[in-house]
N, C-alpha and C positions, 0 to 999 in steps of 0.2 A: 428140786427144781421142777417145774410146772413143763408138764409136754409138750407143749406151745407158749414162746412167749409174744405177744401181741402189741405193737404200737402203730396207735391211728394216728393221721394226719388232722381229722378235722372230725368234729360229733357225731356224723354221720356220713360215714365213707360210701362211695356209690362205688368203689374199686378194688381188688382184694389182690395181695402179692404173694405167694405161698413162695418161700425162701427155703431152700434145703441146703445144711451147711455137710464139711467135706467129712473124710473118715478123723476118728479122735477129738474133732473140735464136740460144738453145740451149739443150739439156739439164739447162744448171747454171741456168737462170733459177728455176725455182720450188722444188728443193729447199730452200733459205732459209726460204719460208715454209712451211713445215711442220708448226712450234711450233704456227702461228696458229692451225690448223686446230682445234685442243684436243682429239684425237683420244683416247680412251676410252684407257689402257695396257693394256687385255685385248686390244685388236683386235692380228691378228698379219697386218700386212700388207708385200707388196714392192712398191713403189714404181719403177716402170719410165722414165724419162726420156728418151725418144730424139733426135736429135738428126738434124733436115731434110738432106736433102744440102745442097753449095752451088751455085749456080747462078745466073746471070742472071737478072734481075727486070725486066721492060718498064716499068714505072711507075717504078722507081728508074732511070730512066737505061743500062738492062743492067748496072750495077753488081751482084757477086757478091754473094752471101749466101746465108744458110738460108735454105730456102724451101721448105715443102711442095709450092709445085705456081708455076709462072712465072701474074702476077698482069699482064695485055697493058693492059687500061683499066678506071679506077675509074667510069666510065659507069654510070646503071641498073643500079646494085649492084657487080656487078663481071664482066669479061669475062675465063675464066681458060682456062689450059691443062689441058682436062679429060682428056690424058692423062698427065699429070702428076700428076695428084690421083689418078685409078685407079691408080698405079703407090704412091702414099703409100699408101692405101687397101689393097691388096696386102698390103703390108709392115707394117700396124698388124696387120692380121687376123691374120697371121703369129707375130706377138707373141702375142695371142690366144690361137691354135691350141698355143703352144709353152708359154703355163703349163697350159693344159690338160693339157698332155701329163705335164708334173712334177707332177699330180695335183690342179689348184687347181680347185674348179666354176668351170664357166661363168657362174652366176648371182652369183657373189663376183668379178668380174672387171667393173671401173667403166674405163670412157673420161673421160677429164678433158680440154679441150685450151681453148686462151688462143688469141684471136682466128683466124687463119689454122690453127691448130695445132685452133680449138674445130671447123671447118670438114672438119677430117677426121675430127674424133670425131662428129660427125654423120651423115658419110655411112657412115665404117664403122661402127657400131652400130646402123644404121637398116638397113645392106646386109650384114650378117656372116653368116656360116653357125650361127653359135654362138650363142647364146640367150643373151647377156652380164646384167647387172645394174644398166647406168645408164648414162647418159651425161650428163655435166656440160659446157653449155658457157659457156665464159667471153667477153663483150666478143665476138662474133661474129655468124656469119650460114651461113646455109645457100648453098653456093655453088652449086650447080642445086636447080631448082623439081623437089618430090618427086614430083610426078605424072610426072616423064621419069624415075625410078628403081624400080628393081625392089626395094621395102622389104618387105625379109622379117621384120623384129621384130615381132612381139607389139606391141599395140597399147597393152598395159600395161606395156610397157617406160616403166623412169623417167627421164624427160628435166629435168634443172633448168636454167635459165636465168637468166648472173646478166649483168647489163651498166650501163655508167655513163649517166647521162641529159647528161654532159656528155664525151659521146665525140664524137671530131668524123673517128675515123679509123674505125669501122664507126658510123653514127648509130644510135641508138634505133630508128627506122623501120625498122631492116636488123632487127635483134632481136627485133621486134615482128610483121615480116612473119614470120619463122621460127617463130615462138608460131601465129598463124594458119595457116600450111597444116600444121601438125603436128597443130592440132585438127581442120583440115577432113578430116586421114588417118584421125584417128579416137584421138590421141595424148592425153594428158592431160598439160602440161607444166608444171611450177611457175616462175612467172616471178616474179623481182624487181630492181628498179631500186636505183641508188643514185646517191648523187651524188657521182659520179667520173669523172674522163676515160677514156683507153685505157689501163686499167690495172686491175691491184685495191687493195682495201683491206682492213683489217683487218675490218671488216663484213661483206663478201661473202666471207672465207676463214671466218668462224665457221657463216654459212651454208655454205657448202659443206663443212664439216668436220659441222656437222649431218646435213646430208645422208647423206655417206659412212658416220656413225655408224648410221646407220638403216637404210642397204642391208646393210650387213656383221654389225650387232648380233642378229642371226637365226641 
């Protein structure tokens, strides 16, 4: 399977979505839903999918798998390998910096990421050199407290937050805490609940296709 897989909207996309999916899945998880999003046929975007290395997971037993970053104890949030996450972090920015470089703004370039995967669209969007246009997280959590981070975004960067009120593999509290110290930074973050477990639904992809319509519709 290819590191990235990629589907464009139109021949020449002016807009780039870098997607990070959750722990165990990959790259092919959310192209599917797509459709749901109900996304505008003018918008001409590319669509980036990457795909976690594989690696040993402490909580699974050191069982292999995708994984942004080795996940040691589900304790008080979560105890992770924070140089494993700077190395994901590295590699998203990378992404970043490389459709810049094929000529896509900075400001038309959204972070998307599904629990573990929402965890590094957090940190790189919040920590990037690049002046991006959103970061969408899904079903997550902020995995270090922002006050021990060097966040360089704009305060008016757009942060949406979508999560299920019956998730029982990041809780509501994890989601909600993240909403909290993003306002205490000085963030303004759209939050909304649904009622779903560790997953999406067709309700939170029309939100989030909202959303995206409104960053890029400019």
């Amino acid at each position: 399977m290819s590191d990235v897989i990629t589907v464009e909207t139109a021949a020449q996309p002016d807009a780039a979505i870098i997607w990070m999916h959750g722990l165990g899945a990959d790259g092919a998880d959310f192209p599917p839903t797509l459709p749901y999003l109900l996304l505008p046929e003018s918008l001409k975007i590319r669509f980036l999918f990457p795909n976690a290395p594989v690696r040993p997971v402490t909580v699974n037993g050191g069982f292999e798998m995708r994984s942004w970053y080795d996940i040691i104890s589900m304790d008080n949030g979560r105890e992770i390998n924070s140089h494993q996450l700077d190395e994901s972090i590295i590699r998203i920015n990378k992404m970043v910096d490389d459709q810049i470089e094929q000529g896509i703004d900075a400001q038309r370039i959204l972070l998307v990421g599904f629990s573990q995967g929402g965890a590094v669209a957090y940190e790189t969007g919040l920590q990037g050199s690049s002046s991006i246009g959103g970061i969408a997280a899904m079903s997550t959590y902020l995995p270090r407290l922002l006050s021990s981070l060097a966040v360089t975004a704009a305060t008016s960067l757009p942060v949406l937050i979508l999560h299920g009120t019956y998730d029982e593999v990041v809780p509501l509290t994890m989601a909600e805490e993240a909403k909290q110290q993003l306002k205490q930074t000085g963030f303004d973050p759209e939050f909304y609940e649904y009622a779903m477990a560790h997953e999406v639904s067709v309700e939170s992809l029309k939100t989030l296709g909202s959303w995206i319509s409104q960053r890029l519709s400019k």
